[in-house]
Residue, then its C-alpha position, 0 to 999 in steps of 0.5 A: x540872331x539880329x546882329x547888334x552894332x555896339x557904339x560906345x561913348x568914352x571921354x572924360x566928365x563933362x565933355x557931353x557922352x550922355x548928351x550925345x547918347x541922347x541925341x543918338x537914341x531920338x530919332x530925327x527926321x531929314x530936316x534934323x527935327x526930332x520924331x516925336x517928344x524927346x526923351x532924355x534917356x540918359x541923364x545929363x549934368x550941366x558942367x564938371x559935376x559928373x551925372x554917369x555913376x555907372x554905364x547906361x545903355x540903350x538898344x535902338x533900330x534904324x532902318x531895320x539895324x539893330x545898335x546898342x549905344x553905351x554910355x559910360x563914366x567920365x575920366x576924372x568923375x567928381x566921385x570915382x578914381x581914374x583906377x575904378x572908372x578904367x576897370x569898369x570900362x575894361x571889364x564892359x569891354x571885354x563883354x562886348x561880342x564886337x565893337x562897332x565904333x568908339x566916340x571919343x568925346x573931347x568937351x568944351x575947349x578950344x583944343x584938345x587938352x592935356x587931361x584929354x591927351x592923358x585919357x586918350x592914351x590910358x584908354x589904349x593902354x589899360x582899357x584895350x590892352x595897348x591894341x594898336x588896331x583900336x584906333x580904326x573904331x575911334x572917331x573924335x566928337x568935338x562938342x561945343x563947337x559952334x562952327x559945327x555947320x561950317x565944313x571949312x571951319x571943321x576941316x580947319x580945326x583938323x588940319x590945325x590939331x594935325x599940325x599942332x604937334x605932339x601927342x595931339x597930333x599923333x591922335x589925329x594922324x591914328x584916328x586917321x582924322x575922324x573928327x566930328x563936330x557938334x554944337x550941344x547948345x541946350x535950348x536956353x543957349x540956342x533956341x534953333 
């Protein structure tokens, strides 16, 4: 049996999971062009308007690995209560034979904020039962972050939110400052 490594997409509505998924599923050659049309497997909203009604997946294959990307429901969907969308979350979870890696997908603020400090933390609590190991699979995606390409300006914006203080903080120290940068501009915003 080919081994499957499950990615899963966690974040709160609107913070860019099912563009992300999308960008993980079509491949891009070495100058980051895409192979091929592009396919937007999974739907993407534009603003606070959640399009994830429920869990999508996508099984794909790169250099002969197999990876099941997951995205899910948004915290804080504009249709389902935080109760039912971490009860969806637990119950795909607990199905999982393993799990690869987590995104936590922080949207388009500047800094982390306080709902995404509140999911964070209700995601360890109630999805993964207060495990303290889950941190190792967590690395954060910040999206919208037009500095992406500058890696002195990621590394700032890390050795910032590790300084912050508090809960913020405290995440960056567990996730042992595992934090990925994007620029999910669409083609309207940015046409490179």
């Amino acid at each position: 049996m080919t081994e499957i490594r499950n990615i899963l997409l966690i974040g709160r509505t609107g913070s860019g999971k099912s563009t992300i998924a999308n960008v993980l599923v079509n491949q891009v050659d070495q100058e980051g062009k895409f192979i091929g049309e592009f396919q937007e497997i999974f739907k993407e909203g534009e603003g606070a308007t959640s399009q994830t009604r429920e869990i999508q997946e996508k099984e794909m294959k790169i250099n002969g690995v197999n990876y099941w990307i997951i995205d899910t429901v948004g915290i804080g969907d504009t249709r389902l209560n935080e109760k039912q969308v971490l009860n969806e979350l637990k119950d795909k979870v607990s199905k999982l034979n393993n799990l690869n890696q987590i995104l936590f997908v922080v949207g388009a603020s500047k800094k982390f904020e306080k709902g995404d400090v509140e999911t964070f933390n209700h995601l360890r609590k109630h999805v993964f039962d207060g495990d303290r190991e889950i941190v190792k699979f967590i690395t954060i995606v910040r999206t919208n972050f037009s500095g992406f390409a500058k890696l002195d300006r990621c590394e700032k914006d890390i050795e910032n939110m590790a300084n912050e203080g508090g809960e913020i903080a405290k995440i960056i120290e567990l996730c042992e400052k595992k934090v990925i940068h994007v620029n999910n501009s669409t083609e309207d915003d940015d046409d490179s």
